[in-house]
N, C-alpha and C positions, 0 to 999 in steps of 0.2 A: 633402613629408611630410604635410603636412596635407589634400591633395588625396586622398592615399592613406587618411587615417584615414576619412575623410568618404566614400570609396566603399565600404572596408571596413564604416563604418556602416550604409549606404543597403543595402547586400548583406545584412546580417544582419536586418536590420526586413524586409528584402525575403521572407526564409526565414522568419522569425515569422510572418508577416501572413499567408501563401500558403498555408496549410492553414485559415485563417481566412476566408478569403474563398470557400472555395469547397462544393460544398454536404454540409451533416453525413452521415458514411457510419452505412448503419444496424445496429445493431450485434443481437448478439443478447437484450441488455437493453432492447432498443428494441421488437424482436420480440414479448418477453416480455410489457410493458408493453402494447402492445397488445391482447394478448388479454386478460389480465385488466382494460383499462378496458372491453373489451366484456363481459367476465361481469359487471364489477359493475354495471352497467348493466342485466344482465338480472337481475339477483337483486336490485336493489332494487325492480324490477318485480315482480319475484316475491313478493318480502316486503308489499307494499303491497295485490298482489290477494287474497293469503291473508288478511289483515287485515280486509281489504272485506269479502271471504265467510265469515268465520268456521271458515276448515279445520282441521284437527286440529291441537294444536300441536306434535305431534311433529315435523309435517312444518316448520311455522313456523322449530320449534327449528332445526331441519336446516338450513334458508336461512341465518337470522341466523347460525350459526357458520362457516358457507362461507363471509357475504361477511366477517366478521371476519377471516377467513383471507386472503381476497383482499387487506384494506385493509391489511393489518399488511404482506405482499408487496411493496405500490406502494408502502409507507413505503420499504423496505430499497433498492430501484431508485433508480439516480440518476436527477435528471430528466430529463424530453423536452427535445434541442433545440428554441430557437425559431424559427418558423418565418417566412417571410417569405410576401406574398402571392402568389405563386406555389406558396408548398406548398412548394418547398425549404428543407432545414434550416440554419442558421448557427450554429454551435459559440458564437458571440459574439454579445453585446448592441455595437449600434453605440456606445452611451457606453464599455464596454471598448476597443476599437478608435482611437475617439479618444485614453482614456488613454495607452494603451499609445503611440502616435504621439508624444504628447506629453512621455513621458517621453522615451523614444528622443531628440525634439529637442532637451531639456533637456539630454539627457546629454550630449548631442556637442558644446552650445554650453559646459556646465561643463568641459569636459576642454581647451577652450583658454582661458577664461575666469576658473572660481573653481577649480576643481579643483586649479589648482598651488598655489595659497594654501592651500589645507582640507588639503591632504596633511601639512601640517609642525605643524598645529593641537594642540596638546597637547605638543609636545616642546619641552624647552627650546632657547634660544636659542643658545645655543653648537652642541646639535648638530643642530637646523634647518639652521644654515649648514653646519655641515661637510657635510651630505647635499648640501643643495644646490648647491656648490661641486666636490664629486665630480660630480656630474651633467656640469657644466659642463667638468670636463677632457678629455675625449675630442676636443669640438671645438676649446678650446683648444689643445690638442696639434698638434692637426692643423694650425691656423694660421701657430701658431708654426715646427711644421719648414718651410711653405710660403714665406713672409716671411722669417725667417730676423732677423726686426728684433726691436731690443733692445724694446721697446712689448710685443709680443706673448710674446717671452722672458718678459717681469716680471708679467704677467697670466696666461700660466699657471703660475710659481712662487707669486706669491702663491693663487690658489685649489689648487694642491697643499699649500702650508701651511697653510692653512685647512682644508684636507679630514685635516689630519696624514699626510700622504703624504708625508714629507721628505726620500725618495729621488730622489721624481720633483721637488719643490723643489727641492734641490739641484743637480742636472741642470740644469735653465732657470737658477737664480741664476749656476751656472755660465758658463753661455754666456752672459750679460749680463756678467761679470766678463770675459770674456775681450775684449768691447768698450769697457767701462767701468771699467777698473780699481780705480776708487774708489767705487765703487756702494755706499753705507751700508748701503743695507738689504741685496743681495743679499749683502755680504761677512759680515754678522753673520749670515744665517740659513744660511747655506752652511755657516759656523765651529759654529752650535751643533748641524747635521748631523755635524761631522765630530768634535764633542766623543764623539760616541755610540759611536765604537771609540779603544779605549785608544792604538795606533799613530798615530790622526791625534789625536788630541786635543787634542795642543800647536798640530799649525798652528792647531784651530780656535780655540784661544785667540786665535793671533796673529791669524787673519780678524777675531774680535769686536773686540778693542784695534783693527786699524787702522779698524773701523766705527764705534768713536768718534772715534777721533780726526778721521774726516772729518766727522761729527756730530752732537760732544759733547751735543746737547741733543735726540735723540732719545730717548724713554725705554723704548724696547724695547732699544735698546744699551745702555744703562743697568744695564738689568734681568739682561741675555743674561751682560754682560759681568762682573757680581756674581756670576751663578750661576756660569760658569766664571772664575773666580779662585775661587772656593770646592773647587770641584773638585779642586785643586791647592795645598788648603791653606792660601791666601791670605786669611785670612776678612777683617785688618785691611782689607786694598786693597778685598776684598768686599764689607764693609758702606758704605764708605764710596762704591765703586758704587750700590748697592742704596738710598741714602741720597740720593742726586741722583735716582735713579728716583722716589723719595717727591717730591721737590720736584718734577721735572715733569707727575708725575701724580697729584696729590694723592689722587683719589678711584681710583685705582689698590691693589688686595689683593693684587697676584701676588707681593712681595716680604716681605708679612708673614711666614711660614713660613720663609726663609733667614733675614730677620733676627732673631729671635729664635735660630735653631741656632747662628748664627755668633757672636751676643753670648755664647749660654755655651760657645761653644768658645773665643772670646778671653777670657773672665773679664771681662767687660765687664758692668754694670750691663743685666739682660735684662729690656725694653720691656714692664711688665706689662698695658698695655692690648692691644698685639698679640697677648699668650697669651689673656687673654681675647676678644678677636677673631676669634679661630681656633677657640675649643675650645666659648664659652660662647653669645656673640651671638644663633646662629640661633635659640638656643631661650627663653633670657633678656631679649633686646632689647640693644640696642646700647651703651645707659646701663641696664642692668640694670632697664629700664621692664616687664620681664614681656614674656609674648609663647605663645610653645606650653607654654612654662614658667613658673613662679613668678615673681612679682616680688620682685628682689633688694635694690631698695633700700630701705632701712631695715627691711631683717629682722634680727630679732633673734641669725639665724646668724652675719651677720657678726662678731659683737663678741664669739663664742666660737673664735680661734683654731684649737685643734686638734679641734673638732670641726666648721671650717670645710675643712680639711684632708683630713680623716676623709671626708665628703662627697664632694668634690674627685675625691680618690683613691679612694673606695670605692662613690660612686652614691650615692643614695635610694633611695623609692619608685617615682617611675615615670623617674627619672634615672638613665643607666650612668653606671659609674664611670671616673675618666682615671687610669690608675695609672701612663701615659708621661710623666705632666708629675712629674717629681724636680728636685731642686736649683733649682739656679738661676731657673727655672721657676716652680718651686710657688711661689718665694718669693716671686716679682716677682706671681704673680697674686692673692696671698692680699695682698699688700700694695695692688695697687690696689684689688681688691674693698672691701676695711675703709676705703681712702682715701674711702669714698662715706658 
């Protein structure tokens, strides 16, 4: 492949350079130009000997407004090629030519070089990798039907789940299941594949349960296996998943948003720093330190209740308004807010 890019290269600088190198065809601007650098050449003669002699200046006038004619014409023309010592013309100065080479070599050495870095430059991180992990499936694919080994099975599952391809996931975790029966990770991502249509659902419940149970202290099972029990109504069992997820991944947010739904579907006291977590943070700061938005702590809104509410639910100035967060919710956020 590379051997290919680099002739393909060599082939196209070859097609550039080849009309460059060889000598400028003359065009009929070129023609043109010709002969008016030979008139003006004779009418400044002209204009100088009338001058000398003192000729009428009718005739004077008459010179000087021709060669004005002429000069304002050599403006409009593009230039002469130039020329080399032989009198042949060159479309290009040899410093263009160098450029131009020079770029060419740049390019071809950035496209195995920097180029695959610069390409994901400005996109966030999450879908950086998902781009680049689909890149990657085609040959993993291919690998894997060849081998046929659980190694290459789990390598191209995992970059299909990364690319959110969780069909062709599913597929490869499969086939590792069929070797490894107790495979943690491919039984929990295969189960919350199979959560996606309502007919497998249940098994996929049972895949996620038995990928804790072989192990319990992974916190994607954790997490997998909170959201499906929730699924099914479960929210007790769910939080209380969801809540070992927090212990093994502390600095883990993916479980914020269930645990709050499922405290106010259980009637459970709902977590009011997670609702502000979810809703307030990016714009507020973390501890309410300010940030794209206001600084909250020690503002005087806090300590007016329902016109912290009011706010909340109805925006500001340059703030939307959350009119989703009711009950249970509103209550837990306005109470930690005023807790500050």
């Amino acid at each position: 492949m590379i051997y290919f890019i680099l002739m393909a290269g060599t082939l196209l600088f070859v097609l550039l350079l080849w009309p460059m190198l060889g000598a400028a065809r003359v065009t009929r601007e070129d023609t043109r130009r010709l002969e008016l650098e030979e008139e003006k050449e004779q009418l400044l003669l002209n204009v100088q000997e009338l001058q000398t002699s003192g000729a009428e200046s009718a005739v004077l006038t008459r010179e000087k407004v021709r060669l004005t004619q002429v000069l304002q014409e050599l403006d409009v023309l593009p230039p002469a090629p130039v020329r080399d010592e032989s009198g042949e013309g060159r479309p290009v100065l040899p410093l263009a030519l160098v450029t131009l080479v020079l770029v060419g070599a740049l390019t071809i050495l950035g496209a195995f070089t920097l180029f695959p870095k610069w390409r994901y430059a400005g996109m966030p991180p999450g879908q950086a990798s998902q781009i680049q992990n689909a890149v990657k499936i085609p040959a993993l694919q291919a690998k894997a039907e060849k081998s046929g080994s659980v190694a290459d099975s789990m390598a191209l599952g995992d970059a299909a789940w990364d690319a959110q391809n969780y069909q062709l996931a599913a597929k490869s975790y499969t086939t590792v299941l069929m070797k490894e029966r107790t495979n943690a990770k491919a039984l929990r991502r295969t189960g919350f594949y199979l959560l996606q249509t309502q007919e497998m659902a249940k098994d996929g419940l049972g895949f996620i349960g038995r990928s804790v149970e072989a192990d319990p202290k992974d916190p994607e099972g954790q997490l997998l296996y909170g959201y499906a029990l929730g699924l099914f109504g479960q929210y007790r069992e769910g939080l209380a998943a969801l809540h070992k997820y927090q212990a093994l991944a502390p600095d883990g947010r993916e479980a914020d948003d269930l645990i709050v739904e499922f405290q106010a579907k259980t009637g459970d006291t709902v977590d009011g720093k997670l609702v502000y977590a979810q809703n307030c943070a990016a714009c507020h700061g973390a501890q309410g330190e300010g940030g794209k938005g206001r600084k909250l702590v020690g503002s005087a809104a806090l300590q007016n209740e329902q016109a912290l509410r009011g706010v909340i639910l109805n925006g500001g100035t340059a703030m939307p308004g959350f009119p989703q967060l009711q009950g249970a919710q509103l209550d837990a956020l306005v109470k930690f807010m005023q807790g500050w």
